[in-house]
N, C-alpha and C positions, 0 to 999 in steps of 0.2 A: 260272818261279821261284815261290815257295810264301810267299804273304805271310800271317801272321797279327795280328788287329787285337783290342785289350785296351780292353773296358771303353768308357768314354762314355753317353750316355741310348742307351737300345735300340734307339727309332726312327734315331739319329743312326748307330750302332753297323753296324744291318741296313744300310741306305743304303750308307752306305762299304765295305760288304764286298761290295754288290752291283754299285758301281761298280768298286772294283779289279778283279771277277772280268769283267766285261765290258771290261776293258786286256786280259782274254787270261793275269792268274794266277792260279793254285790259291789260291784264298782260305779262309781260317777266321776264325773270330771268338768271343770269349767275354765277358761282360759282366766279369767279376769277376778278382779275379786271383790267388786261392786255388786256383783250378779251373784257369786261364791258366798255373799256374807247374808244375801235375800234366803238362797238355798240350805245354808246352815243351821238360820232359823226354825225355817220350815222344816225340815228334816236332819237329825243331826247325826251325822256317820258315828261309827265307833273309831276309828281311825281317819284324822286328817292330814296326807300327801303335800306339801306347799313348798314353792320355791322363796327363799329367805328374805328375796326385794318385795315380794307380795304381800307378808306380813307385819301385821300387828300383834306381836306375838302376847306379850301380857294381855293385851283387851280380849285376845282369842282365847287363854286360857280362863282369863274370870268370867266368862260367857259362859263356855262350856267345859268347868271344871273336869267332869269324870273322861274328857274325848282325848283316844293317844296322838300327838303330833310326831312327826315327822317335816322334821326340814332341810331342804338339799341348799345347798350355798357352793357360790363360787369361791367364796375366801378361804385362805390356808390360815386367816390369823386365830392364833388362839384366842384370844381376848375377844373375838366376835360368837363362837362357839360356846365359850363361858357363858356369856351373858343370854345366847340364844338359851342356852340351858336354865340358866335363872330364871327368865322369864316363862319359862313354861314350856319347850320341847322337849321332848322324851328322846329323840335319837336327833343328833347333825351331820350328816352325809355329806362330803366334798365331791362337787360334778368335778371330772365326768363320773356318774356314778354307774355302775353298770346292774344289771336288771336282778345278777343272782345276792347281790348284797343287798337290794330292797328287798329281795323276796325273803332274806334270810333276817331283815328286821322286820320285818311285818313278823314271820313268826315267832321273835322274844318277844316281840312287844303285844302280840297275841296272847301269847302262852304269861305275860306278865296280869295283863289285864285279868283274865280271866280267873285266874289264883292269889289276885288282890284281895283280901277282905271287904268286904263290907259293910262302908261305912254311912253313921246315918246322916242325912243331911241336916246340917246347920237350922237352927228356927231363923227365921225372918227377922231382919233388923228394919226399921219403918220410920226412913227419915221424912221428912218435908219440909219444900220449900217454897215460902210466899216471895212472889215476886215485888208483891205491893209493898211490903212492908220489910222485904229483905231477910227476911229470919227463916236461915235452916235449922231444924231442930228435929231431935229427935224424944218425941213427948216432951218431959219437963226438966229429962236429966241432963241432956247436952244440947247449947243452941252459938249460933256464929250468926253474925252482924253484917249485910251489907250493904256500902251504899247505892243509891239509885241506878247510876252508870252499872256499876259491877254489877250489880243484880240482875241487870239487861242484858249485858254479854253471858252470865252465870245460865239464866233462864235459857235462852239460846243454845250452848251447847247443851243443857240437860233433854232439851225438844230433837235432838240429833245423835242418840245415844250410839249411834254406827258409821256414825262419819263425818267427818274432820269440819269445824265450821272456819271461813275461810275469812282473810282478814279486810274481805272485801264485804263480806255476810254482816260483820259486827261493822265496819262500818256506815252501812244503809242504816241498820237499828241503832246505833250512837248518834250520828250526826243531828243537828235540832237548829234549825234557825240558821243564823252564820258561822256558827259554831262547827268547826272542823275536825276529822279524826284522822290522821295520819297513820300510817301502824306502826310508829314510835310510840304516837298514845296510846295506840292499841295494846302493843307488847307490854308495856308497862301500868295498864289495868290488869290485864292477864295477869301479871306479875303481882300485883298486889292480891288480886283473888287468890292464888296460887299461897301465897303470903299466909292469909288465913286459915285456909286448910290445914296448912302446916302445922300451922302455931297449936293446932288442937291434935291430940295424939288417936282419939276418938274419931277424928271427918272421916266420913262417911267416903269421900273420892280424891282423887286429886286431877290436875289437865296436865297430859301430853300434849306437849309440839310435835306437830307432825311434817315434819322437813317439805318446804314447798305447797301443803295443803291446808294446813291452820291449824287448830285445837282439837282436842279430843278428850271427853270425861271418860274416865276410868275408874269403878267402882271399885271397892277396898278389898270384896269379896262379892262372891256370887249371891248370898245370903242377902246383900244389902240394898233396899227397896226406898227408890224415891222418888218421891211423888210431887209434882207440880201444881202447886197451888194458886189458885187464883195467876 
């Protein structure tokens, strides 16, 4: 199995990648996770290794549903744990973590993996979205409305599906004339886009905030396909 490990201090990083690869798997490893989320794509481990500051953890799992996570954290709280758990890690390890208890999750969550059933994957759901005219829709059974503004920030993050668009980004594409955007305005178009989605139990995504780096779409499911129109 092909485990890759994100981020951590370097020394601490090398170490644990030199350990798993001596358990017998195909190990990689990246400090960073700008570069982590280019390599993910392109190749996708069966087990991802990450420190808890480094991720995004629900947009990690609806990317790469069937991939076991693994996340180390520095927190004792419960309530951080939980929610790590919701969003999609399979194990949460409190650092200092020491090497024979990674070794000893790697193999339940090995020996889970592999005696999982198999399941078939979801058919494609095939939304789209016109920027001209504002209308996400999916064919003819479900469509959402927006206006001009919104649909420019909307379109925006959809062209950024991996990373965070910053409120400096929507500002350049908003501003027109004398006409100024603040990120009071800003937050509060967000907010109304965000608004929308909602309102429909069917939208296809919703947007994180991403503390310090801006917005982020998040598909519903890994199934859910959307396409930029015009």
């Amino acid at each position: 199995m092909k485990v890759f490990i994100v981020g951590g201090e370097a020394d601490w990083c090398n170490r644990l990648a030199a350990h798993v690869g001596g358990l017998g798997y195909e190990t990689g490893s990246c400090p960073a996770l700008a570069r982590a989320l280019d390599i993910l794509g392109n190749r996708q481990p069966d087990i991802l290794i990450a420190d808890a500051g480094l991720l995004e953890l629900a947009s990690i799992r609806q990317h790469f549903p069937s991939m076991g996570i693994i996340v180390l954290t520095a927190s004792t709280r419960l309530e951080e744990r939980v929610r790590g758990m919701s969003e999609g890690a399979d194990y949460y390890l409190v650092k200092p973590v020491r090497l024979e208890e990674i070794s000893a999750t790697l193999t339940a969550l090995s020996r889970r993996m592999k005696t999982a059933p198999h399941q078939r994957p979801p058919e494609s759901e095939r939304w789209t979205f016109n920027r001209k005219s504002g209308r996400l829709a999916n064919g003819d059974a479900v469509s959402l409305q927006f206006t001009e503004k919104e649909s420019i920030a909307l379109a925006a993050l959809l062209q950024s599906p991996n990373y965070p668009v910053s409120h400096a980004q929507l500002f350049d594409l908003l501003r027109s004339g004398a006409e100024e955007y603040d990120s009071h305005r800003i937050d509060a178009l967000i907010y109304r886009v965000r608004q929308k989605l909602r309102a429909h139990a069917d939208a296809p995504m919703q947007i994180r905030n991403i503390y310090g780096e801006g917005f982020l779409i998040l598909h519903r499911s890994a199934a859910v396909d959307i396409v930029l129109d015009a």
